[in-house]
Chimera marker file (.cmm) of the C-alpha trace (Angstrom):
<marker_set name="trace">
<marker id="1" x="-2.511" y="8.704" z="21.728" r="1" g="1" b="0" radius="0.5"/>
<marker id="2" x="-5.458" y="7.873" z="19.964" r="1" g="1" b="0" radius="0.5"/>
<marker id="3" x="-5.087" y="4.561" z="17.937" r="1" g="1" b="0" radius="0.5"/>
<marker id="4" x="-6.781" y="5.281" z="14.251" r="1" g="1" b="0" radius="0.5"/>
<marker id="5" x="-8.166" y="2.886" z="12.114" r="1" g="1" b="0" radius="0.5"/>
<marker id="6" x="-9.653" y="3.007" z="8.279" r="1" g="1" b="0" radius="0.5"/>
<marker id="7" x="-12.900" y="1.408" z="9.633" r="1" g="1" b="0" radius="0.5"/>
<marker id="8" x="-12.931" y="3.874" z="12.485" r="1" g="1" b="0" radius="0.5"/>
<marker id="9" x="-12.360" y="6.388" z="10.410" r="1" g="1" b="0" radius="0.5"/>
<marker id="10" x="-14.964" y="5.999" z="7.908" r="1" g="1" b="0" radius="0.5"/>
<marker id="11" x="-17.655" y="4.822" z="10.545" r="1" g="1" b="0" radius="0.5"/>
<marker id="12" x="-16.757" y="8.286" z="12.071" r="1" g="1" b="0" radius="0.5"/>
<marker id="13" x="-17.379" y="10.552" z="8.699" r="1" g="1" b="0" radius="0.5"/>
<marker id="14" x="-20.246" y="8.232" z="8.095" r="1" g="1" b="0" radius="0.5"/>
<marker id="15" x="-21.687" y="9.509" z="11.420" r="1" g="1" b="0" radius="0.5"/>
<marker id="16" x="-20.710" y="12.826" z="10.426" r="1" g="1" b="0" radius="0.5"/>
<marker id="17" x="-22.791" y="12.491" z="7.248" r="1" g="1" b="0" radius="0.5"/>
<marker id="18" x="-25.617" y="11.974" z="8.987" r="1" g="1" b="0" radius="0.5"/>
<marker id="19" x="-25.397" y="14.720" z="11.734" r="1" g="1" b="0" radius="0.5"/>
<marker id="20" x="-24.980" y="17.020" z="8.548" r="1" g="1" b="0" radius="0.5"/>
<marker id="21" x="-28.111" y="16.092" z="7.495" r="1" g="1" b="0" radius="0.5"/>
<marker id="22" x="-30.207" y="16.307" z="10.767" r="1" g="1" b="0" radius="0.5"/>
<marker id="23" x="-28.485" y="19.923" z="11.094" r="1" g="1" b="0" radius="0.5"/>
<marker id="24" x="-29.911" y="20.848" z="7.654" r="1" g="1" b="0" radius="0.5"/>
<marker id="25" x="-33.257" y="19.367" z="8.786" r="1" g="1" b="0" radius="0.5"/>
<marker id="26" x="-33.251" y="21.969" z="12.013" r="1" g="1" b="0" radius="0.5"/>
<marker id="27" x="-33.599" y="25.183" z="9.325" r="1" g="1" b="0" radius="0.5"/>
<marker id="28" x="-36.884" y="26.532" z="10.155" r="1" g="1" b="0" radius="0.5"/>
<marker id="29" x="-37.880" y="29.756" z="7.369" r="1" g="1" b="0" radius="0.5"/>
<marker id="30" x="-39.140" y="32.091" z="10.369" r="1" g="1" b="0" radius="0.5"/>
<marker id="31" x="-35.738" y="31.455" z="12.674" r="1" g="1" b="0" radius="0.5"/>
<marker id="32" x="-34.839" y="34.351" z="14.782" r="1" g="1" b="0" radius="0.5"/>
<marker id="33" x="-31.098" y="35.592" z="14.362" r="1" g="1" b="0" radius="0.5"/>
<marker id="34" x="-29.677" y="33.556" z="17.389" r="1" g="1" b="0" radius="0.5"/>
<marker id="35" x="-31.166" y="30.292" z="16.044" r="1" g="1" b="0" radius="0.5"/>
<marker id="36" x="-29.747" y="31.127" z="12.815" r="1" g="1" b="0" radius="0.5"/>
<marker id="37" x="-26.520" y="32.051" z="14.338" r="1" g="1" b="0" radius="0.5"/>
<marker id="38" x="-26.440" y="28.656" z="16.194" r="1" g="1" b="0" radius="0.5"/>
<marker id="39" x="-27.040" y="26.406" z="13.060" r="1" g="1" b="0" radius="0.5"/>
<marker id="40" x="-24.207" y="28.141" z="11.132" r="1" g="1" b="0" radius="0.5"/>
<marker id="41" x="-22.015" y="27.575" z="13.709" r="1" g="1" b="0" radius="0.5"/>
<marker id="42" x="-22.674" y="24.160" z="14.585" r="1" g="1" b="0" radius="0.5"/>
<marker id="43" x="-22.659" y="23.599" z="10.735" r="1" g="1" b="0" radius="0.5"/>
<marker id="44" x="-19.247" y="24.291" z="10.540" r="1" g="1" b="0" radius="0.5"/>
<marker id="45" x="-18.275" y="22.571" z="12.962" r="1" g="1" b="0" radius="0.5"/>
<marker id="46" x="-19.365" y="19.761" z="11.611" r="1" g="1" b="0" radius="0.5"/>
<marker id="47" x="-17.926" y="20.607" z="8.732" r="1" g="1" b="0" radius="0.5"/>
<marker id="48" x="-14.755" y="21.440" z="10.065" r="1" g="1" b="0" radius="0.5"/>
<marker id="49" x="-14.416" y="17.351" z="11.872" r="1" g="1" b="0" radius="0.5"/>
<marker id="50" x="-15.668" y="16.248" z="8.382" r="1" g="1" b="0" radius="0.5"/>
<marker id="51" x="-12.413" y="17.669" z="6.931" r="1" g="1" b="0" radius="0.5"/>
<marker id="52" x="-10.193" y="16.712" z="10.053" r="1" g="1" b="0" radius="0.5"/>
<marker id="53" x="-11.475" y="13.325" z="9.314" r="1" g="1" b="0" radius="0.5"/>
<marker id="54" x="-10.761" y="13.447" z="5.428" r="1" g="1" b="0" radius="0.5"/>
<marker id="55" x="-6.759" y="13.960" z="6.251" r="1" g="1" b="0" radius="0.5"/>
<marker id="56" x="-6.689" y="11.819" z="8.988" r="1" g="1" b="0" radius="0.5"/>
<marker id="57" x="-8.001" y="8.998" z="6.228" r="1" g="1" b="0" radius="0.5"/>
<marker id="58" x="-5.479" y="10.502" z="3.758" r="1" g="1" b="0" radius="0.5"/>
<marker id="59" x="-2.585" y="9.874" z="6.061" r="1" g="1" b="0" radius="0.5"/>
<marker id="60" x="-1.914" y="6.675" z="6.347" r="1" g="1" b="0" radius="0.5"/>
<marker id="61" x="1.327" y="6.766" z="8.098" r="1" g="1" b="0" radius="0.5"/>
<marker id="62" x="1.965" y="7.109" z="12.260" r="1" g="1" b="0" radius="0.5"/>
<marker id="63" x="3.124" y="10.299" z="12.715" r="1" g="1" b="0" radius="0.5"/>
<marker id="64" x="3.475" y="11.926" z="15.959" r="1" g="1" b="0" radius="0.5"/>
<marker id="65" x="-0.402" y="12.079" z="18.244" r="1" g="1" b="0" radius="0.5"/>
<marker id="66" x="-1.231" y="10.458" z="14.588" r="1" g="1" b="0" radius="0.5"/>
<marker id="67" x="-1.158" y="6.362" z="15.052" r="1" g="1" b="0" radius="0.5"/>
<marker id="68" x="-2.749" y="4.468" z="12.494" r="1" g="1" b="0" radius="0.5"/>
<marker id="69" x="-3.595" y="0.849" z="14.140" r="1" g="1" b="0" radius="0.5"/>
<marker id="70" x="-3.815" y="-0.772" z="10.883" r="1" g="1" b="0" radius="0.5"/>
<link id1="1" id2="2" r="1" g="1" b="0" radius="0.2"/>
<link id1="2" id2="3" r="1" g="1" b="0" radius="0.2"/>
<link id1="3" id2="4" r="1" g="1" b="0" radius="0.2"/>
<link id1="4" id2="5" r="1" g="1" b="0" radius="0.2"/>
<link id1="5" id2="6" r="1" g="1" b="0" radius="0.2"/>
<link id1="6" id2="7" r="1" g="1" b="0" radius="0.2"/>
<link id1="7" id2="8" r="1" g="1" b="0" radius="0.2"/>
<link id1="8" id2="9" r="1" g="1" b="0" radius="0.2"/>
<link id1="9" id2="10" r="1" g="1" b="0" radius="0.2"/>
<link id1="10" id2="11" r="1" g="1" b="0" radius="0.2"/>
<link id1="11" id2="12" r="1" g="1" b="0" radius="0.2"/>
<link id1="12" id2="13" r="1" g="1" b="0" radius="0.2"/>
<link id1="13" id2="14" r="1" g="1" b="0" radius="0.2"/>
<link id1="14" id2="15" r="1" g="1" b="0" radius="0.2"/>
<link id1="15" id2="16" r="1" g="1" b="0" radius="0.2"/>
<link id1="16" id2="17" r="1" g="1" b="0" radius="0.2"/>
<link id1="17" id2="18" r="1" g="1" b="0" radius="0.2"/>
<link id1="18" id2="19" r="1" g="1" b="0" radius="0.2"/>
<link id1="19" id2="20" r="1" g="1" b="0" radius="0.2"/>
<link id1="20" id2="21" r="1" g="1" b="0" radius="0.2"/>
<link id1="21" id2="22" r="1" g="1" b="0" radius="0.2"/>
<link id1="22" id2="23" r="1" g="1" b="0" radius="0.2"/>
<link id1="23" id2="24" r="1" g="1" b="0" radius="0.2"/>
<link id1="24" id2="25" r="1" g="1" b="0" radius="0.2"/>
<link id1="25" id2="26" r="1" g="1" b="0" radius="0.2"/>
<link id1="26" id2="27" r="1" g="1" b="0" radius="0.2"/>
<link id1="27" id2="28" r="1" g="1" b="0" radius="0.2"/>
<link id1="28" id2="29" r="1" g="1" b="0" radius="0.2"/>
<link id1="29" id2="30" r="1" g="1" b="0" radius="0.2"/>
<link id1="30" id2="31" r="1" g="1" b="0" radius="0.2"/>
<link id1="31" id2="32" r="1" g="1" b="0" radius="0.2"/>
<link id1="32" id2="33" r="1" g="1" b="0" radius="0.2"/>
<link id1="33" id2="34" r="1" g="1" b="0" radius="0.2"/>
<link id1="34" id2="35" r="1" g="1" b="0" radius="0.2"/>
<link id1="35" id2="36" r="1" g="1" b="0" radius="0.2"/>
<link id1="36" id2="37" r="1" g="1" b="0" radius="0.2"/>
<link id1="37" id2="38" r="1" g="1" b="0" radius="0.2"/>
<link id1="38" id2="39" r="1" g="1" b="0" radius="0.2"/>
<link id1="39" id2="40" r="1" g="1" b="0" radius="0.2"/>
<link id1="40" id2="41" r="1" g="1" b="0" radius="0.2"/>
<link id1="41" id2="42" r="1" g="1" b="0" radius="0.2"/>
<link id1="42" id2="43" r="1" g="1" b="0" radius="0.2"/>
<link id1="43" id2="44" r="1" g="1" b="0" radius="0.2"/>
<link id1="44" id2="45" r="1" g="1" b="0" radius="0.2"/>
<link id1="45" id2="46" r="1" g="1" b="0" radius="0.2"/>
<link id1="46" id2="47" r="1" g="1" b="0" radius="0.2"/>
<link id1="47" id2="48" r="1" g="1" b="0" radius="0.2"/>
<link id1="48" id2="49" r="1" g="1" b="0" radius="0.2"/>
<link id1="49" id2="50" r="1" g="1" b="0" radius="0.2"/>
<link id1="50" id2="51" r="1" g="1" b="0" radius="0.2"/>
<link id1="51" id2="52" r="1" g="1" b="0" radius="0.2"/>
<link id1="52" id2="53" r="1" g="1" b="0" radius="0.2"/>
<link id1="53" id2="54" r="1" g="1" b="0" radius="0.2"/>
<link id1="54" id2="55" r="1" g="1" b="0" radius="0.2"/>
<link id1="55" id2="56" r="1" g="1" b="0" radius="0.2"/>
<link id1="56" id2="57" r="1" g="1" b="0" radius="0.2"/>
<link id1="57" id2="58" r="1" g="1" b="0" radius="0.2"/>
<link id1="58" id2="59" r="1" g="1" b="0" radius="0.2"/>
<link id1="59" id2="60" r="1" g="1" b="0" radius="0.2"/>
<link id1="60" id2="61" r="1" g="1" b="0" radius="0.2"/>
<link id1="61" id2="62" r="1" g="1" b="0" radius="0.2"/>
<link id1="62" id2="63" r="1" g="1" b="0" radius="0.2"/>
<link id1="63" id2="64" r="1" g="1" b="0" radius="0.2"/>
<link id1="64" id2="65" r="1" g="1" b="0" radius="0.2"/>
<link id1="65" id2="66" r="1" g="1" b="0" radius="0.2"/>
<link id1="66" id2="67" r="1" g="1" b="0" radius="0.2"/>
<link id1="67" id2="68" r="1" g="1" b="0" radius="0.2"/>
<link id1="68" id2="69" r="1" g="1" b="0" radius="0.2"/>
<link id1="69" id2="70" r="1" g="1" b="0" radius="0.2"/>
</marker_set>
């Protein structure tokens, strides 16, 4: 199990923040359509752990693989 903290939690979205951002900076205007490709799906995927890590703040309870440390 993975022990889950609020401060690990919010260092980890912080992080998140900021790989959001150097994703946006990648966007060139003249991309080809596999570069293109590539950034939309590792946008979402970043956006997609963003939102994993939103609940996992939300629930503040141990639950199941869910243990909050603190």
């Amino acid at each position: 199990m993975i022990n889950r903290t609020e401060a690990g939690l919010s260092k980890a979205l912080q992080q998140l923040e900021s790989l959001q951002d150097e994703a946006t900076a990648l966007s060139k205007p003249h991309a080809n359509d596999s570069e293109i490709a590539a950034l939309a799906r590792l946008q979402s995927q970043i956006q997609l752990a963003t939102e994993m890590v939103k609940a996992m703040r939300r629930r503040t309870k141990s639950m199941g693989s869910h243990y909050r440390a603190d």
